[in-house]
C-alpha positions as CSV (number, residue, x, y, z in Angstrom):
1,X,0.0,0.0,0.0
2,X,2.8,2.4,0.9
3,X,4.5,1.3,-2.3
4,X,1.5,2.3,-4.4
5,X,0.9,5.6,-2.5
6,X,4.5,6.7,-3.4
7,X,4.3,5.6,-6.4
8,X,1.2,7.8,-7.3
9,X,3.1,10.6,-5.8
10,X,6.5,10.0,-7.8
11,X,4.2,10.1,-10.9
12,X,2.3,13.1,-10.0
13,X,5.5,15.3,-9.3
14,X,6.7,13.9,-12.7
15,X,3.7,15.0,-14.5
16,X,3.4,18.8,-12.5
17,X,7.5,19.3,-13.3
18,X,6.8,18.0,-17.5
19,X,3.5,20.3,-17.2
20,X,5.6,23.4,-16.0
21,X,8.7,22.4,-18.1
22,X,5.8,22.4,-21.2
23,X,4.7,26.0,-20.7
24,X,7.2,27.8,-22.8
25,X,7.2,25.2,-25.8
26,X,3.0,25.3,-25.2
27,X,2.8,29.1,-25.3
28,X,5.9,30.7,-26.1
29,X,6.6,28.8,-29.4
30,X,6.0,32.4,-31.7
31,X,7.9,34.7,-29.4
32,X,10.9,36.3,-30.7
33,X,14.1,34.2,-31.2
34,X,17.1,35.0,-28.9
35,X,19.7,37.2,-31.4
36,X,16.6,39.1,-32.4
37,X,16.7,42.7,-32.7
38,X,14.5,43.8,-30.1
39,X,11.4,46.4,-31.7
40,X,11.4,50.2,-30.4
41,X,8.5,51.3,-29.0
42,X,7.2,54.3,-27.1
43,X,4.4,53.5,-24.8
44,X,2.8,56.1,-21.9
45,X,3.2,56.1,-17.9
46,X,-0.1,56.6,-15.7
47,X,1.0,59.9,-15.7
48,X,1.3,60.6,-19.6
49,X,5.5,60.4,-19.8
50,X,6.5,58.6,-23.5
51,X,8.9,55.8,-22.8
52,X,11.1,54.6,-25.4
53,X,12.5,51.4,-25.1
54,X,16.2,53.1,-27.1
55,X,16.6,55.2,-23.9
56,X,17.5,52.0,-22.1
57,X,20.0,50.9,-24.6
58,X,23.6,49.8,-22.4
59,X,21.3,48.0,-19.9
60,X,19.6,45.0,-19.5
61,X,15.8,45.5,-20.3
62,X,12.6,42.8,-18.8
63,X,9.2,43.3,-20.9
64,X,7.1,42.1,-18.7
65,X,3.6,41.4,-20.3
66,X,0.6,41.5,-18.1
67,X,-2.8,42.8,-17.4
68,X,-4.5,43.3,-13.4
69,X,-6.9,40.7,-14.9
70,X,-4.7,38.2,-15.2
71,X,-4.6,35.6,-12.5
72,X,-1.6,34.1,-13.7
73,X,0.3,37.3,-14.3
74,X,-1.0,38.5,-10.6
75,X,0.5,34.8,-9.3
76,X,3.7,36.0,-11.1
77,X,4.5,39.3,-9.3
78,X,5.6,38.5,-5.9
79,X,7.9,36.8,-8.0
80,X,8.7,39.5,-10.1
81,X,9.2,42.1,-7.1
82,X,11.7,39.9,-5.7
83,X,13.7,39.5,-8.9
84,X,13.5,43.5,-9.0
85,X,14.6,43.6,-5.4
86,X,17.7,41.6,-6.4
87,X,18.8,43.1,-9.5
88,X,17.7,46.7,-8.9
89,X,21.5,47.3,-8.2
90,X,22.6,46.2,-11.3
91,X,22.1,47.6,-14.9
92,X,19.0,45.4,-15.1
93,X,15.5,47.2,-15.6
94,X,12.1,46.2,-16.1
95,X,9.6,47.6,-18.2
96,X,5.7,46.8,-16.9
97,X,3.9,46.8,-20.6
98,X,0.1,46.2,-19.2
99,X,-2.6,45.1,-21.0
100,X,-5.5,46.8,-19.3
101,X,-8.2,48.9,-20.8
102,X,-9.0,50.6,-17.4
103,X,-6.5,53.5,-16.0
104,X,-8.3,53.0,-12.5
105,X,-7.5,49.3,-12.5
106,X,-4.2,49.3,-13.6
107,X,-2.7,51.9,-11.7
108,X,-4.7,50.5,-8.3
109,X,-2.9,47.2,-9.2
110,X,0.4,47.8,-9.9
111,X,0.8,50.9,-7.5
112,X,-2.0,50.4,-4.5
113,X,-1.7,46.8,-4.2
114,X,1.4,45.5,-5.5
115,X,3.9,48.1,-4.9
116,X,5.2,47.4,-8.4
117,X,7.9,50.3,-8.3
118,X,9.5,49.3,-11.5
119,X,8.2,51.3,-14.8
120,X,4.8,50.5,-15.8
121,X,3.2,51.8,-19.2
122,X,0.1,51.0,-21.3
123,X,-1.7,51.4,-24.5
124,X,-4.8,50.8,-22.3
125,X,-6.4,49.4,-25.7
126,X,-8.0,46.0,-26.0
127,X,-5.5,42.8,-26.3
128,X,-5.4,41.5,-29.7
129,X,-7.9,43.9,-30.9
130,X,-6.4,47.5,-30.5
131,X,-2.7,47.0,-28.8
132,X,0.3,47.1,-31.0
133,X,3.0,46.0,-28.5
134,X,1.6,42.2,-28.7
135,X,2.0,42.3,-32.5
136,X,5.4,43.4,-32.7
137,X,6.6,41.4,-29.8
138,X,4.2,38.4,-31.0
139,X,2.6,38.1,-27.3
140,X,0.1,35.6,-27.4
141,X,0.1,34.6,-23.9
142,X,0.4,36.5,-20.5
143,X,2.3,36.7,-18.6
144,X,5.2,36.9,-21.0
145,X,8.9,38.2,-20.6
146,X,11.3,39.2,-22.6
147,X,15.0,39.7,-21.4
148,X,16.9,42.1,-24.1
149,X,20.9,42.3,-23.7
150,X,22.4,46.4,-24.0
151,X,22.9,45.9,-27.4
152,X,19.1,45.8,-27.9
153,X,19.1,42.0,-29.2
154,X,16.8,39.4,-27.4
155,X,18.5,37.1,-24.8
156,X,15.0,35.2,-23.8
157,X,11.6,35.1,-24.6
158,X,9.4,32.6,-22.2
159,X,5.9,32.3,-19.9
160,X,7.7,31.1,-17.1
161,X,9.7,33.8,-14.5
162,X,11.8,31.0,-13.3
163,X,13.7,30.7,-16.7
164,X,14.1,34.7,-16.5
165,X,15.2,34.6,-12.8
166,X,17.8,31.4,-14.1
167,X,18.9,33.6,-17.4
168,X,20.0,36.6,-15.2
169,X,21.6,34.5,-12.5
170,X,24.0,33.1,-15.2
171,X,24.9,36.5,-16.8
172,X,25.1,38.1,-13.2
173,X,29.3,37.5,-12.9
174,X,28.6,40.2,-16.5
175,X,26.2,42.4,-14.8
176,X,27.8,45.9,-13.5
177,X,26.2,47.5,-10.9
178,X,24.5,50.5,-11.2
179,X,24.2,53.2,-8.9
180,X,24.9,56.2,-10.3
181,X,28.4,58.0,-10.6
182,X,26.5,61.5,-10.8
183,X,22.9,61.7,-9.3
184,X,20.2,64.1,-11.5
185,X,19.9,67.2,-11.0
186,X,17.0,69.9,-11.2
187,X,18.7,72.2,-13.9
188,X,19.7,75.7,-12.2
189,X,20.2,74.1,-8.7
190,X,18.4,73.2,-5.6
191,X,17.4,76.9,-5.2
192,X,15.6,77.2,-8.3
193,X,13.6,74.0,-7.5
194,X,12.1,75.3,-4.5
195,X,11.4,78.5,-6.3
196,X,9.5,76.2,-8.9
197,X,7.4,74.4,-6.5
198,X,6.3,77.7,-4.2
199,X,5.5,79.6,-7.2
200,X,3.4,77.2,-8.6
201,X,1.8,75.4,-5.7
202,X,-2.6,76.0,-5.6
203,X,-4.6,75.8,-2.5
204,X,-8.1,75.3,-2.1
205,X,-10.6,78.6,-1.1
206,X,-10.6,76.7,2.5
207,X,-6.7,75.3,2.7
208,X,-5.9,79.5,2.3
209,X,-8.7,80.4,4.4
210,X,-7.2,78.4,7.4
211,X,-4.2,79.2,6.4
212,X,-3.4,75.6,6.6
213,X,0.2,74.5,5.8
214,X,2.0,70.9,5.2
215,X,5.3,68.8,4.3
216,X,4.5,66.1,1.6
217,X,7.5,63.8,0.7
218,X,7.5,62.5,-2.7
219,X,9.2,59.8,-4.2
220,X,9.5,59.7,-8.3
221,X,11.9,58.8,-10.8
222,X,14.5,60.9,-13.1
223,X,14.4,58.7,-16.1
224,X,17.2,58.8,-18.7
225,X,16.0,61.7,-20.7
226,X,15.5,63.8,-17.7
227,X,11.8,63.3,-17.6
228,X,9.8,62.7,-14.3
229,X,8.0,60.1,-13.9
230,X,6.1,57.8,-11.2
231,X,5.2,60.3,-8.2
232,X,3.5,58.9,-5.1
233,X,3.2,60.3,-2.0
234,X,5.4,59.0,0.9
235,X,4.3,61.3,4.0
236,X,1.9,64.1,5.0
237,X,3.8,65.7,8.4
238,X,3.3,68.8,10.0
239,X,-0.2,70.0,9.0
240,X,-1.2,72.4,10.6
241,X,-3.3,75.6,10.7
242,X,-2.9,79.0,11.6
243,X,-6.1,80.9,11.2
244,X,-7.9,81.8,14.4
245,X,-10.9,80.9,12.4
246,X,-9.6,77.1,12.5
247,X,-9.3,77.4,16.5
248,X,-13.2,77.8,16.9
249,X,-13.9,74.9,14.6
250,X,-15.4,72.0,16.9
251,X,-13.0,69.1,16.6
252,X,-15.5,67.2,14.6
253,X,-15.2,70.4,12.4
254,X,-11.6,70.8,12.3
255,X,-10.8,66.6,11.6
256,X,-12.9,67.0,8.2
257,X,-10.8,70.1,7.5
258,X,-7.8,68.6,8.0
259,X,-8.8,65.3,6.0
260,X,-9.9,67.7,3.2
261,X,-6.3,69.6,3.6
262,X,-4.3,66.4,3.6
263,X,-6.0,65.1,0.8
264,X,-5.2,68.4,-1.5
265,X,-1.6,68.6,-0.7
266,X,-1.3,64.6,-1.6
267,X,-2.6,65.6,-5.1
268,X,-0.9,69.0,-5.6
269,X,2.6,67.7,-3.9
270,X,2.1,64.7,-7.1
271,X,1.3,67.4,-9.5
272,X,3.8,69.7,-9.0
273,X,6.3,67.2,-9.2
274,X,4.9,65.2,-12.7
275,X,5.0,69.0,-13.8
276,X,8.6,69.6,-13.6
277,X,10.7,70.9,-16.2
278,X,13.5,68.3,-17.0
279,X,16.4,67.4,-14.5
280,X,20.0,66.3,-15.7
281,X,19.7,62.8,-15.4
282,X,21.6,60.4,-13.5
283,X,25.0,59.2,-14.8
284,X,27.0,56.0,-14.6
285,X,30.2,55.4,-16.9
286,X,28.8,58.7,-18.4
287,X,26.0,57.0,-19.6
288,X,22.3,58.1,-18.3
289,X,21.1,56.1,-15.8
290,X,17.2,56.1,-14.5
291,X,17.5,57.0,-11.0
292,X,15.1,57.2,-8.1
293,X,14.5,60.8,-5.8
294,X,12.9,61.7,-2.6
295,X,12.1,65.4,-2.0
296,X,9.8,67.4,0.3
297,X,7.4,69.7,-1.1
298,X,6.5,72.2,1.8
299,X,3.2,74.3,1.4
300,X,3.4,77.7,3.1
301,X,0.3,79.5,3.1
302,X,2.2,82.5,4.1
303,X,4.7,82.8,0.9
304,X,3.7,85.9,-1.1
305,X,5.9,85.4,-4.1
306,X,9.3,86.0,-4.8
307,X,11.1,89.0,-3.4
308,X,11.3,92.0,-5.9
C-alpha cells in the first residue's frame, strides 16, 4: 500500500514538473528568437511620460507582459518584485507593458496593491484587438517576458519567471552595478527647484482660508531623458493651521478640515512634481542612468511670491 501511494506521488511530481517544463514550448513557441533585434517602442506612464524602449540601450531590459486581470500574471509578481529587489543594483530594468483597458484598474494594481515600483506603461487598448506592442513582440500569452541584452538584441523570450530569474543569474558575474556615478539634478540648482514648487503650488478657497500648511515627501523617478516620472506620495507631516478661524472649529469640524487639507496637498505635492521641467539625469560610466528621488514639497500659506 505504501508502495503504491509513493508511487502515485512520484508520478504526480513527474507530470506537475513536464506540465511546468511544457509552458514555454506550449505558449511561447512564436515569441521572438534569442539574437533578435529587439522592436522600439514608445508606450505612456499613468502619468502621460513617453517611454522609449532606445533610452535604455547599455542596460539589461525585462518586458514584462501583463494585465491586473490576469490571475496568472498576478501569481507571477511576488515573483517578479523579488527579482527587481535583487537586481535593482545592477544595470538590469524592467519595463511593466500592461494590457489593461482601465486606468483606474491598472494603476490601483500595480501601485495600491502590489507596490510594483519598477516602470509601468500601457496602451490601455483592448489585447489582440487595439494593442500594438503584442503584435510586434508576438505576445500571445500572458504573462510573458522578454529579457533584451544592451545591445538591444533578445537574450530570452518565455511564460515562465523562473527561466528569466535562471537567465539573469548566469549573466550576473557580467552584470555591473549600477548606482549612479552623478545623481540628477534639477537644472539651475536646488534653489531654483524650491522656487518652482512655491511659485506654482494652488490651494483650495478653504486650505488658504485656514491658512493651513503641510510637508509632503514624494518619491519619483528621473528617467534617462531627464523626464519625471512615477510620483507617489510618501508622507503628510506637520499639518497644521494657523487661522484663528480654525481654532473655533469643533473638533469634529476641524478633523474634516484637515482630512480635506491632507488630501489636496497629496494631489498638488504629485502634480507639482509630474510638472517639472526636465532634470539632468543620472549618470554611470557617463552613460544616463534612471534613478530614483525623494524630495519634500512644503506648502506655506504664508509665501507671497518671490522677493522683488
Amino acid at each position: 500500500m505504501k508502495r503504491t501511494i509513493l508511487s502515485a506521488m512520484l508520478l504526480l511530481v513527474t507530470f506537475a514538473t513536464a506540465m511546468a517544463q511544457d509552458l514555454d514550448s506550449k505558449y511561447a513557441t512564436n515569441l521572438l528568437k534569442p539574437g533578435t533585434v529587439a522592436p522600439d517602442f514608445t508606450l505612456r506612464t499613468a502619468d502621460e511620460k513617453d517611454i522609449k524602449l532606445r533610452a535604455f540601450r547599455g542596460n539589461y531590459v525585462v518586458l514584462d507582459f501583463w494585465a491586473s486581470w490576469c490571475s496568472d500574471c498576478r501569481k507571477d509578481i511576488p515573483a517578479m518584485k523579488q527579482l527587481w529587489s535583487d537586481f535593482m543594483d545592477y544595470n538590469v530594468r524592467i519595463i511593466g507593458i500592461s494590457f489593461d483597458t482601465s486606468k483606474e484598474a491598472w494603476v490601483n494594481t500595480y501601485w495600491d496593491k502590489y507596490q510594483m515600483n519598477w516602470t509601468q506603461v500601457s496602451e490601455l487598448r483592448k489585447w489582440k484587438k487595439e494593442t500594438k506592442i503584442d503584435r510586434l513582440y508576438h505576445v500571445d500569452w500572458i504573462p510573458t517576458m522578454y529579457l533584451i541584452d544592451p545591445n538591444g538584441k533578445i537574450v530570452l523570450g518565455t511564460v515562465e519567471i523562473e527561466k528569466l530569474r535562471a537567465t539573469l543569474e548566469e549573466l550576473k558575474p557580467q552584470l555591473k552595478m549600477s548606482s549612479a556615478d552623478v545623481m540628477p539634478a534639477y537644472v539651475g540648482g536646488n534653489e531654483a527647484m524650491e522656487q518652482y514648487l512655491k511659485e506654482y503650488q494652488l490651494y483650495t478657497l478653504q486650505t488658504r482660508k485656514m491658512r493651513i500648511g503641510a510637508k509632503v515627501e514624494v518619491s519619483f523617478s528621473i528617467e534617462m531623458d531627464g523626464t519625471v516620472t512615477g510620483a507617489r506620495v510618501l508622507n503628510v507631516a506637520d499639518l497644521k493651521a494657523g487661522s484663528p478661524k480654525y481654532d473655533k472649529l469643533t473638533d469634529e469640524k476641524k478633523a474634516e478640515v484637515m482630512a480635506a487639507a491632507t488630501e489636496h496637498f497629496r494631489k498638488e505635492a504629485v502634480r507639482l512634481v509630474e510638472h517639472m521641467p526636465k532634470w539632468t539625469p543620472a549618470l554611470k560610466n557617463e552613460r544616463p542612468v534612471k534613478e530614483k528621488m525623494t524630495i519634500t514639497v512644503e506648502f506655506d500659506p504664508y509665501y507671497k511670491g518671490p522677493k522683488k
